[in-house]
C-alpha positions as CSV (number, residue, x, y, z in Angstrom):
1,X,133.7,122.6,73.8
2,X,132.7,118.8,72.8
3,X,135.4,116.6,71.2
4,X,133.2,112.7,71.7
5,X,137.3,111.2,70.5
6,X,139.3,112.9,72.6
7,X,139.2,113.4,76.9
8,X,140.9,116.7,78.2
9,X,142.8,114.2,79.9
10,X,145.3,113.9,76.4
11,X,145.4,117.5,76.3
12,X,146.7,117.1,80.3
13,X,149.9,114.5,78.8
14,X,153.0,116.7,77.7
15,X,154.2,115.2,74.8
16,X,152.6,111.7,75.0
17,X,155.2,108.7,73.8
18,X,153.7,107.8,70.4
19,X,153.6,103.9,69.0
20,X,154.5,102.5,65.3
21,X,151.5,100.7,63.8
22,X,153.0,97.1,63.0
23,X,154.6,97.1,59.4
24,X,155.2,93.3,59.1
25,X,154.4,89.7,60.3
26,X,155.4,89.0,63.8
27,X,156.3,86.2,66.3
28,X,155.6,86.4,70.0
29,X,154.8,84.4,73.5
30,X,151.4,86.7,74.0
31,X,149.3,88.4,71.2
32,X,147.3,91.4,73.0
33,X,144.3,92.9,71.2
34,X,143.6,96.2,73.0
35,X,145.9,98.9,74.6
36,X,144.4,99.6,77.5
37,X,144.4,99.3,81.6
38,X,143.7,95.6,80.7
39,X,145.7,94.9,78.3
40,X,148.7,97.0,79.4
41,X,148.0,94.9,82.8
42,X,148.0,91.6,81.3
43,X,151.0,92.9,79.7
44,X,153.1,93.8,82.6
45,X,152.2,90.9,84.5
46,X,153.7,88.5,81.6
47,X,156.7,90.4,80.6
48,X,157.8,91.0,84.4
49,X,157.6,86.8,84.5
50,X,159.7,86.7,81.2
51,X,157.3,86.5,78.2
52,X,157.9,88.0,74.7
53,X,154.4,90.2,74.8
54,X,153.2,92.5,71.7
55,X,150.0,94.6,72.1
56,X,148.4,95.8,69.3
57,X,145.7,99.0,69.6
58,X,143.6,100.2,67.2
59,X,144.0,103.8,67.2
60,X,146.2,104.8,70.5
61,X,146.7,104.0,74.1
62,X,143.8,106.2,75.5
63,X,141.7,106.4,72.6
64,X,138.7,103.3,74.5
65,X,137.5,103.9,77.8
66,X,140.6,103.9,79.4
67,X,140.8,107.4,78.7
68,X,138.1,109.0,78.2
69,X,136.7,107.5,82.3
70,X,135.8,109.5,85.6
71,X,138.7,108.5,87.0
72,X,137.0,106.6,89.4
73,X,138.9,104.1,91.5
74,X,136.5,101.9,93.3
75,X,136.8,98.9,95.7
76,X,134.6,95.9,95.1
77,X,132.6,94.3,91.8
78,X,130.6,96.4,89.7
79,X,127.6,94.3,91.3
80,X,126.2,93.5,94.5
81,X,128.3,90.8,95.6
82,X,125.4,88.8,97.0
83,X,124.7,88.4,92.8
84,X,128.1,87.0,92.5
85,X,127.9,84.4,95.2
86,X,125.2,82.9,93.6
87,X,127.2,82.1,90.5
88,X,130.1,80.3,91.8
89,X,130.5,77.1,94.6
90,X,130.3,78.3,98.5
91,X,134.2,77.4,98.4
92,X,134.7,80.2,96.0
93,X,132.6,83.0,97.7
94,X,136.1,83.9,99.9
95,X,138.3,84.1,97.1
96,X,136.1,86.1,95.4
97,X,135.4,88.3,97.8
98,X,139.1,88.8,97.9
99,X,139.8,89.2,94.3
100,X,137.4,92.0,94.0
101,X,139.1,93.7,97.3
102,X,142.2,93.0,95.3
103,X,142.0,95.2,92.4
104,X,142.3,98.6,93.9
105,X,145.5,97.0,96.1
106,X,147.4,96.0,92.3
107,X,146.7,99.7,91.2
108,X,147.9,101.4,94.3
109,X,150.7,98.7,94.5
110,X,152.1,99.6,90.9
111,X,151.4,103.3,91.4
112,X,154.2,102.6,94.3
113,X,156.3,100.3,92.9
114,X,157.1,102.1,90.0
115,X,156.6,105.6,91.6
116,X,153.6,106.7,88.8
117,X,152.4,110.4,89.0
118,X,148.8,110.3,88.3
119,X,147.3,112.2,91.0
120,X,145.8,109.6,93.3
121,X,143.6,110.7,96.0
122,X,141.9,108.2,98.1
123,X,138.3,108.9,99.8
124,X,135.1,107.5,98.1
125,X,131.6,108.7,99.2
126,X,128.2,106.8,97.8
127,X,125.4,109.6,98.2
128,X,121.4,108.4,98.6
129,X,118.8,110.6,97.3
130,X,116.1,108.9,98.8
131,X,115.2,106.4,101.8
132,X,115.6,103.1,99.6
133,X,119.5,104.1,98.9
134,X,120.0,104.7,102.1
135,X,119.3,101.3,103.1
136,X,120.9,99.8,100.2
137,X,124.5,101.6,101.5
138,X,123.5,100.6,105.3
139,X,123.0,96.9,104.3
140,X,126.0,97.1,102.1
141,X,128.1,98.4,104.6
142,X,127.1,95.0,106.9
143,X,127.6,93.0,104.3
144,X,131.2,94.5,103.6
145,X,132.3,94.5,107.4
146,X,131.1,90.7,107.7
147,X,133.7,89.8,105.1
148,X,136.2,92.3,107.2
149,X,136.5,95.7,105.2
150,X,136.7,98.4,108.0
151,X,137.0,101.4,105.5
152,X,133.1,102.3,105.5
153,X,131.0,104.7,107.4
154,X,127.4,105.3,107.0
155,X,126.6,109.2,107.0
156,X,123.1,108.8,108.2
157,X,121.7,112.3,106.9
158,X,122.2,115.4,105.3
159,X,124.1,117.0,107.5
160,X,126.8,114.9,108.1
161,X,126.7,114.1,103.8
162,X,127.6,117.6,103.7
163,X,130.8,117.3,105.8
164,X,132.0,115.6,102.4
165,X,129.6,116.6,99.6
166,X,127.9,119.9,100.4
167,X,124.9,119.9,98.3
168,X,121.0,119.6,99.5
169,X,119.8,117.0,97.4
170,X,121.3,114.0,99.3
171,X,120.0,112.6,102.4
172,X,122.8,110.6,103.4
173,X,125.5,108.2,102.1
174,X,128.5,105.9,102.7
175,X,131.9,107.0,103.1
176,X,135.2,104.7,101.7
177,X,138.5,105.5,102.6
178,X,139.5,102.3,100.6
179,X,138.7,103.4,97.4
180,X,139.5,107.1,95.3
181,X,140.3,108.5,92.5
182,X,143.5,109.2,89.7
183,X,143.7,110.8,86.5
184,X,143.3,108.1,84.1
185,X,145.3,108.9,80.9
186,X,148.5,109.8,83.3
187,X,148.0,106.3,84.6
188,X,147.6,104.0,81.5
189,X,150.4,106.4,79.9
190,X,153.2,105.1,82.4
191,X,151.7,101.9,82.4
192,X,152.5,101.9,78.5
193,X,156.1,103.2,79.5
194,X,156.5,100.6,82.3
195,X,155.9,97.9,79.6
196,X,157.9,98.8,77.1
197,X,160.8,99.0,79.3
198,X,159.9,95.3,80.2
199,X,160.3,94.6,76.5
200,X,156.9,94.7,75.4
201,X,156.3,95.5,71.8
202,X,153.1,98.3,71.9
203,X,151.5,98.7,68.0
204,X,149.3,101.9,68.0
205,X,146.8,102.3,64.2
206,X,147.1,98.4,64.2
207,X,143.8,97.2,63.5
208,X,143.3,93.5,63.8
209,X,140.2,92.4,61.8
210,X,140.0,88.7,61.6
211,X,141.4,85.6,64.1
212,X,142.0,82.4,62.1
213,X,140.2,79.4,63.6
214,X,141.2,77.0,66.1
215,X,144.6,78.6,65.6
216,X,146.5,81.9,67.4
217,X,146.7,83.5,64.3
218,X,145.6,87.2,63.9
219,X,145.5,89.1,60.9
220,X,145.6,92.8,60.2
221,X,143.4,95.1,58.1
222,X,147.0,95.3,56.4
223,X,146.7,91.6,55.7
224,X,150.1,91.4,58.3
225,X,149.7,88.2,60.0
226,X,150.7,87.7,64.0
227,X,151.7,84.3,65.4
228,X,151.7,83.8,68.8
229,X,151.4,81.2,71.5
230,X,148.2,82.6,73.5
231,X,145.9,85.8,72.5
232,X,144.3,87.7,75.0
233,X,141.2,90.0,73.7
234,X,141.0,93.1,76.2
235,X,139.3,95.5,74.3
236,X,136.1,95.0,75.9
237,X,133.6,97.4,73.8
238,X,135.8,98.2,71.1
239,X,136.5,94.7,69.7
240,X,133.5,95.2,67.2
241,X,134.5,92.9,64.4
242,X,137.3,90.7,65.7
243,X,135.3,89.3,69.0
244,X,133.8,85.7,69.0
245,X,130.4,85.3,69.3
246,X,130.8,84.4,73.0
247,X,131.8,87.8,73.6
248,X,129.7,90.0,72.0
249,X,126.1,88.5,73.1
250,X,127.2,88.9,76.4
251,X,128.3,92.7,76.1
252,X,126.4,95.7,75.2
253,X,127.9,99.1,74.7
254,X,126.7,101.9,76.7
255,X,128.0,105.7,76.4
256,X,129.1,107.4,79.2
257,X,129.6,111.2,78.9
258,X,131.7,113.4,80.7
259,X,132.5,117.2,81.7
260,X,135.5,119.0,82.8
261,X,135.2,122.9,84.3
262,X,137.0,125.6,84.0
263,X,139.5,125.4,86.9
264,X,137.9,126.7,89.9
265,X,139.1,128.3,92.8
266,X,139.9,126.6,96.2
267,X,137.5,128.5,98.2
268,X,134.9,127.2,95.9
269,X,136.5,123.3,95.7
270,X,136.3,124.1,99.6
271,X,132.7,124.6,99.7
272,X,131.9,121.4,97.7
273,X,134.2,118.8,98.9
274,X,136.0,119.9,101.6
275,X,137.9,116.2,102.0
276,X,138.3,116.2,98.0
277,X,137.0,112.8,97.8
278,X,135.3,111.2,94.7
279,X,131.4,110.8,94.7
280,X,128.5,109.1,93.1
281,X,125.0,108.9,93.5
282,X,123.1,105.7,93.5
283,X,121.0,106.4,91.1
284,X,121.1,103.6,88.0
285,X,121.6,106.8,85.8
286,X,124.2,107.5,88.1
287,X,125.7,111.0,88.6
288,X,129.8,111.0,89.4
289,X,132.1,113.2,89.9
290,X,135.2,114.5,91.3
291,X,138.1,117.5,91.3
292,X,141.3,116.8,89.8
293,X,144.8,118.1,90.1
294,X,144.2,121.3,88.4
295,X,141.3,122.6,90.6
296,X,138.4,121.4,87.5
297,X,135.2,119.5,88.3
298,X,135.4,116.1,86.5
299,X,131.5,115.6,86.0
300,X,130.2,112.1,84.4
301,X,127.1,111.0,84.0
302,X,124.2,111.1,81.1
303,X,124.3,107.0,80.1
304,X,122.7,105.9,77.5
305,X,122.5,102.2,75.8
306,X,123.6,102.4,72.1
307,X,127.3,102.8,69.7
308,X,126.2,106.8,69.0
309,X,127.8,109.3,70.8
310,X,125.4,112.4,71.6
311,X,126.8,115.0,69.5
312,X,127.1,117.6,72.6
313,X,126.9,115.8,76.1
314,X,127.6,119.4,77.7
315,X,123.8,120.4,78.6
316,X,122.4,118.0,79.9
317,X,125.7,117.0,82.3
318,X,125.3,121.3,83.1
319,X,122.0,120.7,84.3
320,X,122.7,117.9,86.3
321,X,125.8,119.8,88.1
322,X,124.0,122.9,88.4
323,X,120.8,120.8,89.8
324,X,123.1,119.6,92.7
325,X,125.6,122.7,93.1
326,X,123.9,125.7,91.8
327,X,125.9,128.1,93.0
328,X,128.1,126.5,89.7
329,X,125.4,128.0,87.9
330,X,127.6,130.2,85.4
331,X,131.3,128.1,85.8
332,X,132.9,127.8,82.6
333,X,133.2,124.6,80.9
334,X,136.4,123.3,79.2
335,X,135.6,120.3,77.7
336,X,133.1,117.7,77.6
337,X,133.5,114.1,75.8
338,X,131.7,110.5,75.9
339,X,133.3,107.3,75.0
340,X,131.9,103.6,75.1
341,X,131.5,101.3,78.2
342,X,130.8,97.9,78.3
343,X,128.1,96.0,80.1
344,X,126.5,92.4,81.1
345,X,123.1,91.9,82.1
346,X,124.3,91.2,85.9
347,X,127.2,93.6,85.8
348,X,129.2,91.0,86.7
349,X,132.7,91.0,84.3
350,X,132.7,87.8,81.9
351,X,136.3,86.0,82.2
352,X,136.3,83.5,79.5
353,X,137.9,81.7,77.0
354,X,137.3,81.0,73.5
355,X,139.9,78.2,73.2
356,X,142.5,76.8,74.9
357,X,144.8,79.5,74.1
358,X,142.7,82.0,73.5
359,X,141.0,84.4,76.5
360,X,139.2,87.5,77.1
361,X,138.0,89.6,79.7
362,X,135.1,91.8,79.2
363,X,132.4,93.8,80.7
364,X,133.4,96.6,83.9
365,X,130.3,97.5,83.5
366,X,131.8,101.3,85.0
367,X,134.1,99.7,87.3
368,X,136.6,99.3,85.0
369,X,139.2,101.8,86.7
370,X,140.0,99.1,89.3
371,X,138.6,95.7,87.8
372,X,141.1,96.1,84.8
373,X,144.0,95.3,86.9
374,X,142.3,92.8,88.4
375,X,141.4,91.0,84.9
376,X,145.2,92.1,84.0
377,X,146.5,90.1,86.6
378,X,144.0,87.0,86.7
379,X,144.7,86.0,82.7
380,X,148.6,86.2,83.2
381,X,148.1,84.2,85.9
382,X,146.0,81.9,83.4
383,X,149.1,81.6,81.2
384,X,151.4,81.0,83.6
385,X,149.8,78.7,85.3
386,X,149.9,80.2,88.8
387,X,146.1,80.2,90.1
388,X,143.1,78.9,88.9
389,X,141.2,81.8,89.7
390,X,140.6,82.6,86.0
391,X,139.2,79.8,85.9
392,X,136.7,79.8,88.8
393,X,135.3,82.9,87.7
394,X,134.9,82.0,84.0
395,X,132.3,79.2,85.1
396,X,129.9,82.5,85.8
397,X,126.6,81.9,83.5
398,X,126.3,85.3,81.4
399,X,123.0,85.5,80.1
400,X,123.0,86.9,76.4
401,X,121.3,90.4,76.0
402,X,117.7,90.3,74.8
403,X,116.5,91.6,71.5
404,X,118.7,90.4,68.7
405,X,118.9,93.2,66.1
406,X,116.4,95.4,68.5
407,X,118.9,95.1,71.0
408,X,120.1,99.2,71.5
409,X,116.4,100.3,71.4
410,X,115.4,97.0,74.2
411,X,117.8,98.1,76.0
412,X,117.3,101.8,76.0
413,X,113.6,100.7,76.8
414,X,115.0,99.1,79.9
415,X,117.1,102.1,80.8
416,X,114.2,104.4,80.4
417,X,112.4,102.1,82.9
418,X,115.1,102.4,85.8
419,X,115.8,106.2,85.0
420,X,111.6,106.4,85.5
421,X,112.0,104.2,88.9
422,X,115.0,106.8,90.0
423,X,112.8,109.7,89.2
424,X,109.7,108.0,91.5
425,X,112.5,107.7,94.2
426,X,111.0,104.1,94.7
């Protein structure tokens, strides 16, 4: 079964809290334009410090990426770091470094602090199908233990991959306690609970269509108007439209599909992942997966570089399971569904601002899981005036995506050139 606007993750929520769509003009401190982990982080962060904060959504909390993910919680930038140091000051690389360390601790700390039930299970494992990502994970693990993260171990062949993934199409990998995996929607869905008990007005079918310049003014496609001291745009690749042109020619959309199983049995989950840790290859067209709570593999995969769903993402994601378990060969599959993603050209996130009062954070780039807190908590800080970290990190250069109005196919091109490289195993 294929449903590309809906995850099996909804179909997981018993009765899901449902949201009014704004019916009039309204004042607030904070104007949010997106319901999801970062805006719902951003949320929580400003109404825990006082702040009268409305979000406003689209459709409905878990209709973007934020639930329709692999679940993936991962330590670190969705980039080799080296690429990040080279955009800010020396005096910044450490605070960086930290901040990107950082954004698994604020989900794990809220999961605790408010006692959330969304299935966390840490254990992360990076598996190389050829020589080159081997070395890649062995020079990342030095590169990670100089700055002081002691969670990695390098699994220097097949046979001790398989201790964790038992498959014959890796030759080795990197294991990280420090990072895991959660059932999204179950996550976002308390978050969404957690801030309206801190008083924060959440608008679901609210579509915002125009910002009024040089003014924190938003207008609805209902013509309602919202006031509001500061505006934060978090809706990453769903803000086509309403996003300033400093956001979109830094962002491309890219569609990431996903599969769930039938549940399988624990003999079988056993014989797969014996720790029940989340994986993912490091292939640019990058293979990830993981078993959830109720015994189903979560397979992702199949990215491709344009705004159109594939109609089925089910066979080719089959193939690929079946290519590196095949003893799946005949599983039953529940569900299978794609939503968009959204990338820079360095994978790198783009903090910015558009005004004074107006700021965004964009751009995961498939790290989103962990980086959305992070981005959550580094624009409240912006508003109330704790850090400058916000700032540091918006003075990243973004280059703006080749192609103009040949963009999607360019980048597809490009796509097709790294899939080709991944398939040479050079």
């Amino acid at each position: 079964m294929n449903n590309n606007y809906n995850s099996i993750y909804k179909k997981d929520l018993h009765e899901p809290e449902v949201f009014q769509s704004l019916k009039n003009n309204i004042k607030c401190d904070v104007s949010i334009v997106g319901g999801g982990f970062t805006g719902l982080s951003s949320a929580i962060e400003l109404a825990e410090a006082g702040l009268n904060v409305c979000i406003f959504e689209k459709e409905y909390i878990g209709y973007g990426a934020s639930g329709r993910n692999g679940g993936h919680l991962v330590q670190g930038w969705s980039t080799d770091f080296s690429k990040l140091q080279k955009s800010i000051d020396n005096k910044d690389h450490k605070m960086a470094w930290d901040a990107g360390i950082e954004a698994v601790s604020i989900v794990r700390n809220r999961i605790k602090k408010y006692n959330i039930n969304c299935d966390l299970q840490m254990g992360y494992v990076y598996a190389a199908l050829h020589k080159r990502h081997l070395s890649e994970l062995i020079e990342m693990k030095r590169e990670w233990s100089n700055f002081g993260y002691n969670n990695l171990e390098i699994l220097e062949n097949s046979n001790s991959l398989k201790e964790y993934v038992n498959t014959d199409k890796y030759i080795g990998g990197l294991v990280d306690t420090g990072s895991g995996h959660l059932h999204p929607m179950k996550y976002l869905h308390t978050l969404a609970k957690i801030a309206k008990n801190l008083g924060v007005k959440i608008f679901e079918k609210t579509y915002v269509v125009k910002r009024q310049d040089k003014a924190t003014v938003l207008t609805t496609n209902e013509n309602f108007e919202i006031k509001s001291s500061k505006i934060l745009f978090c809706g990453n690749a769903y803000l086509e439209g309403v996003s300033s042109k400093i956001m979109a020619d830094k962002l491309a959309p890219a569609i990431s599909s996903v599969m769930a199983t039938k549940p399988l049995s624990k003999s079988i989950i056993k014989s797969l992942i014996p720790n029940n840790y989340a994986v993912a290859d490091c292939n640019t067209a990058l293979n990830y997966y993981r078993f959830d709570s109720k015994d189903r593999l979560i397979f992702g995969g199949a990215s491709i570089y344009s705004n159109i769903s594939p109609r089925d993402a089910t066979p080719g994601l089959y193939k690929k399971m079946v290519y590196l378990f095949p003893s799946l060969k005949n599983v039953d599959i529940e569900m299978s569904w794609s939503g968009k993603i959204g990338i820079t050209l360095s994978r790198i996130p783009h903090f910015g601002k558009i005004n004074e009062n107006v700021f965004f954070a964009q751009g995961y780039s498939g790290h989103g899981v962990a980086l959305t807190a992070l981005a959550g908590k580094l624009m409240a800080e912006k508003i109330l005036k704790k850090t400058n970290r916000f700032d540091i990190l918006s003075k990243i250069s973004h280059l703006t995506f080749p192609g103009g109005v040949f963009r999607t196919p360019v980048l597809a091109l490009g796509m097709s050139w790294f899939k080709f490289k991944d398939w040479l195993k050079v």
